[in-house]
DSSP file (Angstrom, degrees, kcal/mol; ACC not computed):
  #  RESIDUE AA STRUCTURE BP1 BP2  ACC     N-H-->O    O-->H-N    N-H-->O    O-->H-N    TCO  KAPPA ALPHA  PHI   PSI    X-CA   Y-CA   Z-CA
    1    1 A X              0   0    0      0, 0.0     2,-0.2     0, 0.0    25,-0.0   0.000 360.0 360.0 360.0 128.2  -51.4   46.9  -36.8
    2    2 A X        -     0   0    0     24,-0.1     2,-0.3    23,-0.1    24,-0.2  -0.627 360.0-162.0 -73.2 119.6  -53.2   49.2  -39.3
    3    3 A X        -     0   0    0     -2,-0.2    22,-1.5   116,-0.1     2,-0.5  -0.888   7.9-152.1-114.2 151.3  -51.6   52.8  -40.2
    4    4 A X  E     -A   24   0A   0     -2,-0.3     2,-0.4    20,-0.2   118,-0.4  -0.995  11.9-170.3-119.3 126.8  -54.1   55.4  -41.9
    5    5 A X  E     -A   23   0A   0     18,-1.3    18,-1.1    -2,-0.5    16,-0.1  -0.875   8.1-172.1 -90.0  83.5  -51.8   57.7  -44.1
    6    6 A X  E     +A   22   0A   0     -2,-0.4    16,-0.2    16,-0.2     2,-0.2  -0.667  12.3 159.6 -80.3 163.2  -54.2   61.1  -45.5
    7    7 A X  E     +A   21   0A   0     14,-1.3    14,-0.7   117,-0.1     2,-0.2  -0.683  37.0  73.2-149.4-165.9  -52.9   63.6  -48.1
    8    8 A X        +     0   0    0     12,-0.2    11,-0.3     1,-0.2     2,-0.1   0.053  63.3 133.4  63.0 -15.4  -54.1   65.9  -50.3
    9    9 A X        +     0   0    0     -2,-0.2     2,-0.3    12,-0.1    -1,-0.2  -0.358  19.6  87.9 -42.5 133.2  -55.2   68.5  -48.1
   10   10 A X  S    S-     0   0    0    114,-0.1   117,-1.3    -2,-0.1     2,-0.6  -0.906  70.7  -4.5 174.3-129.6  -54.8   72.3  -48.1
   11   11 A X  E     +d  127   0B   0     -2,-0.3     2,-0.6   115,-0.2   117,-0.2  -0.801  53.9 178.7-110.6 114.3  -56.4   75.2  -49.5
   12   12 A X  E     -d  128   0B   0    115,-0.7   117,-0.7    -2,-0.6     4,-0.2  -0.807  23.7-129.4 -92.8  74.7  -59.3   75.2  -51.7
   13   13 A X    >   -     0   0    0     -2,-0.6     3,-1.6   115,-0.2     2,-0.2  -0.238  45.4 -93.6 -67.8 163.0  -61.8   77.8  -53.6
   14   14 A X  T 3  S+     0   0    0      1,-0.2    73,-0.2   115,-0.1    72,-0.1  -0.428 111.3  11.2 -69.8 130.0  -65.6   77.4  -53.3
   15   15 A X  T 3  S+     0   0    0     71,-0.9    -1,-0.2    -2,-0.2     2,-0.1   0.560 104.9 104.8  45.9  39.7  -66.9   75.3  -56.3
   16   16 A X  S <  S-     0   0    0     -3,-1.6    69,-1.3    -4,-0.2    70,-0.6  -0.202  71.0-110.3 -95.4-162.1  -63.5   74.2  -57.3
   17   17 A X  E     - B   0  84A   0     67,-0.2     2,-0.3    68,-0.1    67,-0.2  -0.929  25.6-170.6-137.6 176.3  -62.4   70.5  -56.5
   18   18 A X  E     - B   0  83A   0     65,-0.7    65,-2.4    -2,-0.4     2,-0.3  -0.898  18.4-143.2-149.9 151.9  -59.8   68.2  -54.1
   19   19 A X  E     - B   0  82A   0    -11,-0.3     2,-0.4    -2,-0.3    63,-0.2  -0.981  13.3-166.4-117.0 127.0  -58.9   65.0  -54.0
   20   20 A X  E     - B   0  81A   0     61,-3.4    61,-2.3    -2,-0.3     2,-0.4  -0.953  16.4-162.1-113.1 125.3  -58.3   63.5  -50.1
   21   21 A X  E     -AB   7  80A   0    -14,-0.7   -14,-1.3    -2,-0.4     2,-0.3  -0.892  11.0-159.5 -98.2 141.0  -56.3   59.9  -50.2
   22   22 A X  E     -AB   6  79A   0     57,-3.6    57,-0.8    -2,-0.4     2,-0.7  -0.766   8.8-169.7-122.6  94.0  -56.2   57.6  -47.5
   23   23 A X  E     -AB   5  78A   0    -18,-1.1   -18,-1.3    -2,-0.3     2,-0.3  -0.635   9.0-169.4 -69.2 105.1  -53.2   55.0  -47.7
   24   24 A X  E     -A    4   0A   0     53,-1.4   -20,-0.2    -2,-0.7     2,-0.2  -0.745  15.5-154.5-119.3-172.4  -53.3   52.3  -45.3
   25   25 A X        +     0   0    0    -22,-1.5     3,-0.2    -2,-0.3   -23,-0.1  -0.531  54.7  81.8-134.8 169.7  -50.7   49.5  -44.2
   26   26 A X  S >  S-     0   0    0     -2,-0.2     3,-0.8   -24,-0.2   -24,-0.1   0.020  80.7-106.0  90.0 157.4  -52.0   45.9  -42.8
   27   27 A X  T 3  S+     0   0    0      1,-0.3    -1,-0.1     2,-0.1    50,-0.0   0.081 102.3  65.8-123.7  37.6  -53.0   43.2  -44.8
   28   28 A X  T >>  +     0   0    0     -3,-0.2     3,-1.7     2,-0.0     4,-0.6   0.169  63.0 110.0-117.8  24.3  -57.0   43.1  -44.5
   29   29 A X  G X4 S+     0   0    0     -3,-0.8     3,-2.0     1,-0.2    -2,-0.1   0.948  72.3  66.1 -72.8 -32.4  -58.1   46.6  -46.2
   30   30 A X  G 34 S+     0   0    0      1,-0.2    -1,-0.2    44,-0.2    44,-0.1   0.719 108.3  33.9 -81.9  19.6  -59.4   44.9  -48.9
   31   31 A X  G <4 S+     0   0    0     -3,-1.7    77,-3.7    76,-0.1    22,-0.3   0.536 107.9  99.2-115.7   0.2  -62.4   43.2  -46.5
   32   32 A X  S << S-     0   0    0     -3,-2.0     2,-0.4    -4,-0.6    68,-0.2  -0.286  72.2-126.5 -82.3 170.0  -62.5   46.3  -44.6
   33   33 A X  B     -E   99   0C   0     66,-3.3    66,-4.8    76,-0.2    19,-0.2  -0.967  18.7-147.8-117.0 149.8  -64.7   49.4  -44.6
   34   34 A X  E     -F   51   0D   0     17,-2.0    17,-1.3    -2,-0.4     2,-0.4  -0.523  14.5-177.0 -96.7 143.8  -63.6   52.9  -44.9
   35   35 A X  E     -F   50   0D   0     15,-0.2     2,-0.3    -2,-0.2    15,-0.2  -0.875  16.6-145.2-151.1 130.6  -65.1   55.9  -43.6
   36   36 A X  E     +     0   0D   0     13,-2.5    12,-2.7    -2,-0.4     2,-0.3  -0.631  22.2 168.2 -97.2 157.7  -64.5   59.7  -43.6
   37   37 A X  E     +FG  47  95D   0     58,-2.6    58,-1.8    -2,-0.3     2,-0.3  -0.844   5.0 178.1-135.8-178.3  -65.2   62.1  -40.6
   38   38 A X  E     -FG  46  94D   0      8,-1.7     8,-1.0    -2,-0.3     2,-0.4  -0.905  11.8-161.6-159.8 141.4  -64.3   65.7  -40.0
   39   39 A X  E     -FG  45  93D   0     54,-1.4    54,-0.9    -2,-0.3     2,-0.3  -0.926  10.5-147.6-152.4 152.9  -64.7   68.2  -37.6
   40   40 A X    >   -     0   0    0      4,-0.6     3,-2.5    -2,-0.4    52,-0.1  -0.585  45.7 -64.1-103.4 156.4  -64.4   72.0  -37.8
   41   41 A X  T 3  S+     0   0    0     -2,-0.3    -1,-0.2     1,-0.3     3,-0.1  -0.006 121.3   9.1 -19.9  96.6  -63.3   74.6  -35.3
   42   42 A X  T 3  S+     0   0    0      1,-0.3     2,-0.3    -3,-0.1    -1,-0.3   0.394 115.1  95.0 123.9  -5.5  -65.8   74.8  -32.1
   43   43 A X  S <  S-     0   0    0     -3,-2.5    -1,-0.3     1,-0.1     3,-0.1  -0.916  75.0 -99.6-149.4 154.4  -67.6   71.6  -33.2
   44   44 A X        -     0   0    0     -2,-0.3    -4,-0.6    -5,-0.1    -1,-0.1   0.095  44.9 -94.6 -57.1 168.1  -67.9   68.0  -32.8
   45   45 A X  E     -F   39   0D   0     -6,-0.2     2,-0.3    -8,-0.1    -6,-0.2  -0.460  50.0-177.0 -54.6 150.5  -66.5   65.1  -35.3
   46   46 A X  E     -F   38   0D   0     -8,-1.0    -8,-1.7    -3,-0.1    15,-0.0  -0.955  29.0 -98.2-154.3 165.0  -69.3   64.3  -37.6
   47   47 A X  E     +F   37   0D   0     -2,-0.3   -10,-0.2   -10,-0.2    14,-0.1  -0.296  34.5 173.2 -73.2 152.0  -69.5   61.5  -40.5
   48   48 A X  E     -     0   0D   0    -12,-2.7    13,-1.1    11,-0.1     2,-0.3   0.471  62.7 -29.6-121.6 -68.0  -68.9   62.8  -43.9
   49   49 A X  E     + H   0  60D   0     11,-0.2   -13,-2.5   -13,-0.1     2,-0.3  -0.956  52.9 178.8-146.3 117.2  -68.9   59.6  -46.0
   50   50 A X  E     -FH  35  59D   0      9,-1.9     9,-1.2    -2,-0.3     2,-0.4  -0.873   6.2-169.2-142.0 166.5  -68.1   56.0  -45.6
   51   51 A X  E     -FH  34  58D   0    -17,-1.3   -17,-2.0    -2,-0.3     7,-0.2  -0.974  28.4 -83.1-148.9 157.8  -68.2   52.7  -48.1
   52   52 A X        -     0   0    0      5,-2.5   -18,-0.2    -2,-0.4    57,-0.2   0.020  42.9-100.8 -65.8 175.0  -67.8   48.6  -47.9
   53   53 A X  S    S+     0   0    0     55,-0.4   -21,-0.1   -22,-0.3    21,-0.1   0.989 124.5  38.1 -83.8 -59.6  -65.3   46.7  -47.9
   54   54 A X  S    S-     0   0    0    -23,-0.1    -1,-0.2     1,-0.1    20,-0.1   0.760 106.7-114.5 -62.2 -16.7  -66.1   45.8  -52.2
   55   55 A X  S    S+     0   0    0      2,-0.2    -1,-0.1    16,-0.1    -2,-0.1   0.669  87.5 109.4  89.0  13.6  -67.2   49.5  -53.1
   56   56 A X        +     0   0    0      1,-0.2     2,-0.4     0, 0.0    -3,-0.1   0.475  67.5  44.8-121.1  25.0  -70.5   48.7  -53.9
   57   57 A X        +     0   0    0     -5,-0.1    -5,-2.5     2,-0.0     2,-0.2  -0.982  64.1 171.1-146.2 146.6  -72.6   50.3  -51.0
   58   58 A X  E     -H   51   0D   0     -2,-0.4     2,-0.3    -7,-0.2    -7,-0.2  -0.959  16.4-157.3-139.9 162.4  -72.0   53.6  -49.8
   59   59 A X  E     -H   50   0D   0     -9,-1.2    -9,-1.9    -2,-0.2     2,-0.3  -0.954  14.8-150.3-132.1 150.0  -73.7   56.3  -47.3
   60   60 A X  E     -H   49   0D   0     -2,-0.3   -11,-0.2   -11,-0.2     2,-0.1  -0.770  25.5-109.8-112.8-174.1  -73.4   60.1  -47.0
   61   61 A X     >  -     0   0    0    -13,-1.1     4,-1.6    -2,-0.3   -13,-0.1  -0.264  37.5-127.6 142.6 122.9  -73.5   62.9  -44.8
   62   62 A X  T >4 S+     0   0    0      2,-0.2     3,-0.8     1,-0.2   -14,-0.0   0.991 112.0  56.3 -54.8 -63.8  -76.8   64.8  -45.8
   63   63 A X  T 34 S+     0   0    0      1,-0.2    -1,-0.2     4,-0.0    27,-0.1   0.770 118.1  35.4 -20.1 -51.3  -74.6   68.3  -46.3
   64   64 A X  T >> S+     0   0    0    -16,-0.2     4,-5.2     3,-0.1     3,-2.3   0.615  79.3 128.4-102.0  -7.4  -72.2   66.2  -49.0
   65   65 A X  T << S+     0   0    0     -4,-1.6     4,-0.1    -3,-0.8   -16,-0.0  -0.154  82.8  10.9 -60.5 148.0  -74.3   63.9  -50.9
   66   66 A X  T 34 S+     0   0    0      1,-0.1    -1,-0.3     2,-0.0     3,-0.0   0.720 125.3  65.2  49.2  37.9  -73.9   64.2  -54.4
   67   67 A X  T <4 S+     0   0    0     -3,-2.3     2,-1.3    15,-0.1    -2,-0.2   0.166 100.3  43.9-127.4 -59.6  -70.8   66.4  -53.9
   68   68 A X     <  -     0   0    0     -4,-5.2    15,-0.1    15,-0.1    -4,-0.1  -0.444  68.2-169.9-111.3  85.7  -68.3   64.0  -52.2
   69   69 A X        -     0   0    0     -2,-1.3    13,-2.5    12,-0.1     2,-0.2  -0.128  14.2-138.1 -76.6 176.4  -68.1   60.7  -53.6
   70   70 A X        +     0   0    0     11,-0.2     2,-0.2   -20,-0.1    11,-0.2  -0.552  27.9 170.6-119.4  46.8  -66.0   57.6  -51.8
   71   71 A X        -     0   0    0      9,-0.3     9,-1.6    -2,-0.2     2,-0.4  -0.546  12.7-171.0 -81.6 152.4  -64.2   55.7  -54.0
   72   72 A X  E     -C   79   0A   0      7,-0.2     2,-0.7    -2,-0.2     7,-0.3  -0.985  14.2-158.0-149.6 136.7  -61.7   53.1  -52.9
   73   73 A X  E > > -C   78   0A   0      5,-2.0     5,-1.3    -2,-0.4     3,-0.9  -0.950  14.2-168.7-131.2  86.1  -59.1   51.1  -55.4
   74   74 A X  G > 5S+     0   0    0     -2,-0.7     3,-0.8     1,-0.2   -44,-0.2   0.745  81.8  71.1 -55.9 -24.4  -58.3   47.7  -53.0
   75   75 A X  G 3 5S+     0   0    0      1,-0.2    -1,-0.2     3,-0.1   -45,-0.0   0.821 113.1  26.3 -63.0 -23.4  -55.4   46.7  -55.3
   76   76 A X  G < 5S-     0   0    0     -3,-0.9    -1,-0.2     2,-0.2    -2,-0.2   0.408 108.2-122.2-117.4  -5.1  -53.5   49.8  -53.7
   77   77 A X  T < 5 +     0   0    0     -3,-0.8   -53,-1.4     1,-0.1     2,-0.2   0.956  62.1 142.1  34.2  69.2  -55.3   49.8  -50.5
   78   78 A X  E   < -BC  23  73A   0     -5,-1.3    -5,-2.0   -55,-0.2   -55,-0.2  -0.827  38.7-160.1-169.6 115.0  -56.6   53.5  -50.8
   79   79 A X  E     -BC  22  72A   0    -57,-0.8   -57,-3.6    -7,-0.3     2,-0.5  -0.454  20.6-156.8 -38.4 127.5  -59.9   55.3  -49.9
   80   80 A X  E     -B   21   0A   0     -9,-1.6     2,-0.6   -59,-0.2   -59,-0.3  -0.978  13.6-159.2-117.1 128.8  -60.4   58.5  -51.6
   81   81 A X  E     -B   20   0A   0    -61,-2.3   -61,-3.4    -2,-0.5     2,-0.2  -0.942  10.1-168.1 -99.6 132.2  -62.4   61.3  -50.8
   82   82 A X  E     -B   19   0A   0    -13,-2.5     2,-0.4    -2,-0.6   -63,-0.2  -0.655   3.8-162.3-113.1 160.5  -63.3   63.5  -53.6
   83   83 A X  E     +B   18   0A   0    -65,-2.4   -65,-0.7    -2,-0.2     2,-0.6  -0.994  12.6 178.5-139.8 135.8  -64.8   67.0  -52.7
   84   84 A X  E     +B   17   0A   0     -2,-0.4   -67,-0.2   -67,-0.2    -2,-0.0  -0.907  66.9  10.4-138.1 117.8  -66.4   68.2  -55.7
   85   85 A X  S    S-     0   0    0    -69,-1.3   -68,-0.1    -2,-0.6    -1,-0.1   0.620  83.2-170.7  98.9  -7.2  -68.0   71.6  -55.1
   86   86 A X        -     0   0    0    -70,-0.6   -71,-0.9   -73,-0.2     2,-0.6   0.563   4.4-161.6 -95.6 155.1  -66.9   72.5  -51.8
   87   87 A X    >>  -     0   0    0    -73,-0.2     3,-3.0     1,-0.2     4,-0.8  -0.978  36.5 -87.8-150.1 167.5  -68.0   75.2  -50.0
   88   88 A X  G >4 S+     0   0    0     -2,-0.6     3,-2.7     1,-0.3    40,-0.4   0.702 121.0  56.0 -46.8 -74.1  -67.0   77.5  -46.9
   89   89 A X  G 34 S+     0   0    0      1,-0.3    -1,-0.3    -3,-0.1   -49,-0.0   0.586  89.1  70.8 -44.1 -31.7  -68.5   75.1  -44.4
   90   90 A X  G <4 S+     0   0    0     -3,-3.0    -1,-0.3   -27,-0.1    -2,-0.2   0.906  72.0 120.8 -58.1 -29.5  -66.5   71.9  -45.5
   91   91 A X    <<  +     0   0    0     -3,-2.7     2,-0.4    -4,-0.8    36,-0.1   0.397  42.8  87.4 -27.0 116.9  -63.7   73.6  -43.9
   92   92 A X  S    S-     0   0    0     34,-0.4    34,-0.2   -52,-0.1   -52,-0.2  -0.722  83.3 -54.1 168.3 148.7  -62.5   71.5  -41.3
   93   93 A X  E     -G   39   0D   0    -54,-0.9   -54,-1.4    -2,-0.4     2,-0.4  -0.483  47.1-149.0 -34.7 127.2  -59.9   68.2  -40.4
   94   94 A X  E     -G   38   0D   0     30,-1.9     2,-0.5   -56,-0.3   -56,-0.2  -0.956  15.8-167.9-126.2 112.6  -60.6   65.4  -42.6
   95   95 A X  E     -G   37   0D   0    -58,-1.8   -58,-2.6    -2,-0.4     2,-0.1  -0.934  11.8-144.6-111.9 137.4  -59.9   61.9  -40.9
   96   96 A X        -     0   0    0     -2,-0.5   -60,-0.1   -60,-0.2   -92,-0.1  -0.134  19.5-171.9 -38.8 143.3  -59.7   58.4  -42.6
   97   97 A X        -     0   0    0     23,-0.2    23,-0.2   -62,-0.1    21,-0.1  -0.204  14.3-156.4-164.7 101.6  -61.0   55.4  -40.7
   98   98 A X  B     -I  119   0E   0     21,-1.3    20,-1.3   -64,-0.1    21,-1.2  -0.167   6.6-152.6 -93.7 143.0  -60.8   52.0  -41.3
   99   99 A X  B     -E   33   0C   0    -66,-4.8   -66,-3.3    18,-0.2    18,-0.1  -0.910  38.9-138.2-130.9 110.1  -63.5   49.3  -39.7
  100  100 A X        -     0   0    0     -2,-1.1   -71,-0.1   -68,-0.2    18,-0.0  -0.357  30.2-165.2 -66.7 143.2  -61.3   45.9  -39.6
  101  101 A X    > > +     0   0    0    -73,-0.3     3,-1.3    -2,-0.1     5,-0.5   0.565  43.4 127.1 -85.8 -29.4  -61.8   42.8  -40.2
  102  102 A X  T 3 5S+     0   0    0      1,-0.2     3,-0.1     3,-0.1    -2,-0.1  -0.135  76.0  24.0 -62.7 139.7  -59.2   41.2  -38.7
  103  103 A X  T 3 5S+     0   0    0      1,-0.3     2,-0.3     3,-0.0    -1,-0.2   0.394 114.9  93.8  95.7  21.7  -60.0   38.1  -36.1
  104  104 A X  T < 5S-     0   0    0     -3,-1.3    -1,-0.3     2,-0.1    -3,-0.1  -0.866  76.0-140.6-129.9 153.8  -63.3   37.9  -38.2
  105  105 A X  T   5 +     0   0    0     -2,-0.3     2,-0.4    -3,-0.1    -3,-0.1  -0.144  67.3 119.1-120.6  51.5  -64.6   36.1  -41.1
  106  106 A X      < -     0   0    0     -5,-0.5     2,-0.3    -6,-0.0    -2,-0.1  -0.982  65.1-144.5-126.3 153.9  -66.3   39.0  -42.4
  107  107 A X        -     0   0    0     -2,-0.4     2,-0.5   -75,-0.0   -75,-0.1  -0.621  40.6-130.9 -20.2 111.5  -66.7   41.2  -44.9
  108  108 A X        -     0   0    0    -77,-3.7   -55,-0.4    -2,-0.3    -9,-0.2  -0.843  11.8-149.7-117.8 142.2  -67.5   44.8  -43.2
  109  109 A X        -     0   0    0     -2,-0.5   -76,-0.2   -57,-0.2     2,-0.1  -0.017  36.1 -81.3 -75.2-174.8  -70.3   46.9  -44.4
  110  110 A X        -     0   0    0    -60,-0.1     2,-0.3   -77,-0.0    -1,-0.2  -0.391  45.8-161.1 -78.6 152.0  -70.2   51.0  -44.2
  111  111 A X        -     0   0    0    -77,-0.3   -52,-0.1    -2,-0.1   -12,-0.0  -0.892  24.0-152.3-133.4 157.8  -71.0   52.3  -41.0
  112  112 A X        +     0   0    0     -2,-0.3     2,-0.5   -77,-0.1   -65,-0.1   0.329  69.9 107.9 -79.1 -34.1  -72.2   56.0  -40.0
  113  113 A X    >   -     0   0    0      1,-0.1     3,-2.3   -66,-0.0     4,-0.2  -0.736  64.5-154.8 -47.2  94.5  -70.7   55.4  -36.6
  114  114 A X  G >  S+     0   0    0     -2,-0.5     3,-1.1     1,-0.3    -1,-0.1   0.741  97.5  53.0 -30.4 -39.9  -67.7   56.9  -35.2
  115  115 A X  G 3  S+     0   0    0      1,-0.3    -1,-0.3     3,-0.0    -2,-0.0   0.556  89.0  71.6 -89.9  15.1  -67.6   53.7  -32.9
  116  116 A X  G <  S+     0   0    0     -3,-2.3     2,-0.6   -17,-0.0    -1,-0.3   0.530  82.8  98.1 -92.6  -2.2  -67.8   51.4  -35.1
  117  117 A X    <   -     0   0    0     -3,-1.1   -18,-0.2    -4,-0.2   -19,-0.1  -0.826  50.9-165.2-105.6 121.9  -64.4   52.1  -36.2
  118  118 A X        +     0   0    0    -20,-1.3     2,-0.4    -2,-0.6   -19,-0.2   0.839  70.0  14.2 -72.9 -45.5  -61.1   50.5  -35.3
  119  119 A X  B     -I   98   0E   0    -21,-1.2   -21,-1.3  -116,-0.1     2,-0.5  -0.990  59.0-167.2-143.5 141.6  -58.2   53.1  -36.6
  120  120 A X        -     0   0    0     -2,-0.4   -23,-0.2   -23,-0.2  -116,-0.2  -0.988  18.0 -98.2-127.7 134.9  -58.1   56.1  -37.5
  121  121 A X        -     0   0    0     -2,-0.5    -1,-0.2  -118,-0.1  -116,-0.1   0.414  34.0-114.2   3.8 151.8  -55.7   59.0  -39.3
  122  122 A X        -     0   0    0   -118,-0.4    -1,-0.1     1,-0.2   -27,-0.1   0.482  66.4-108.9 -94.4   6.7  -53.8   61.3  -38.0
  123  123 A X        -     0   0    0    -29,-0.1     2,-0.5     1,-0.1    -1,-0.2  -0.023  22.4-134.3  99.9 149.8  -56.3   64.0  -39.8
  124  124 A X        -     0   0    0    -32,-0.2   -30,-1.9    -3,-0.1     2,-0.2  -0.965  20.6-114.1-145.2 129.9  -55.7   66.2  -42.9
  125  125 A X        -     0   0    0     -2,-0.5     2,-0.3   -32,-0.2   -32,-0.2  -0.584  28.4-178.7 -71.2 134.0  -56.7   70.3  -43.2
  126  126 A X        +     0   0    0     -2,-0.2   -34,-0.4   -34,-0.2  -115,-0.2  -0.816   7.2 172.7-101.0 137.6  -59.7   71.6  -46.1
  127  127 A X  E     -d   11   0B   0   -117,-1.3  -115,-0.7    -2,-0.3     2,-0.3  -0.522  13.6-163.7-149.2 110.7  -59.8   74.8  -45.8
  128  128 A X  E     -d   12   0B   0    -40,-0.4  -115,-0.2  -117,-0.2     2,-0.2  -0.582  15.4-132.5 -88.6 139.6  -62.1   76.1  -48.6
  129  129 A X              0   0    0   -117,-0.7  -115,-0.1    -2,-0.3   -38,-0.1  -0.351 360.0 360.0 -87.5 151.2  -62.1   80.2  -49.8
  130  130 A X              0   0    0     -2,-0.2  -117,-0.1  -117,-0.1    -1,-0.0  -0.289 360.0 360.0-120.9 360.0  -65.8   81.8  -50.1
């Protein structure tokens, strides 16, 4: 069974920076792919950012590209989301999600899909100052 830990959440000014970690337990992360999501008061979940199971392909979220990169350190098993920039409208929940490997002999790319994902966090608060 797969736990997603986040931290690093909390309170932010606009076009300062945060660092979001995602720890997880279970002993495939490093074939897995990682993904962030969020969703803000009133409004659906939506992708923010998500990367392969090696780190070398990633996608964003139109809104965050070139703001919030995805880096992920397999030795430690931990996804990071960096927010670099931030601005009033990232405000929201920030969830980890890991898309597993396990009972497979694959490597899994990044997905943009919410269903593509097998476990998720229990969610962490942004909540960026204007």
């Amino acid at each position: 069974q797969v736990q997603l830990v986040e931290s690093g959440g909390g309170l932010v000014q606009a076009g300062g920076s945060l660092r979001l970690s995602c720890a997880a337990s279970g002993r495939t992360f490093s074939s897995a792919a990682m993904g962030w999501f969020r969703q803000a008061p009133g409004k659906k979940r939506e992708f923010v950012a998500t990367i392969n199971w090696s780190g070398g392909r990633t996608y964003y979220a139109d809104s965050v590209h070139g703001r919030f990169p995805i880096p992920r350190d397999n030795a430690i098993d931990t996804v990071y989301q960096q927010m670099n920039s931030p601005k009033h409208e990232d405000t929201a929940v920030y969830y980890c999600a890991e898309r597993d490997s396990s009972g497979t002999d694959y490597y899994m790319e990044a997905s943009t899909e919410e269903y593509r994902y097998d476990y998720w966090g229990q969610g962490t608060q942004v909540t960026v100052s204007s």
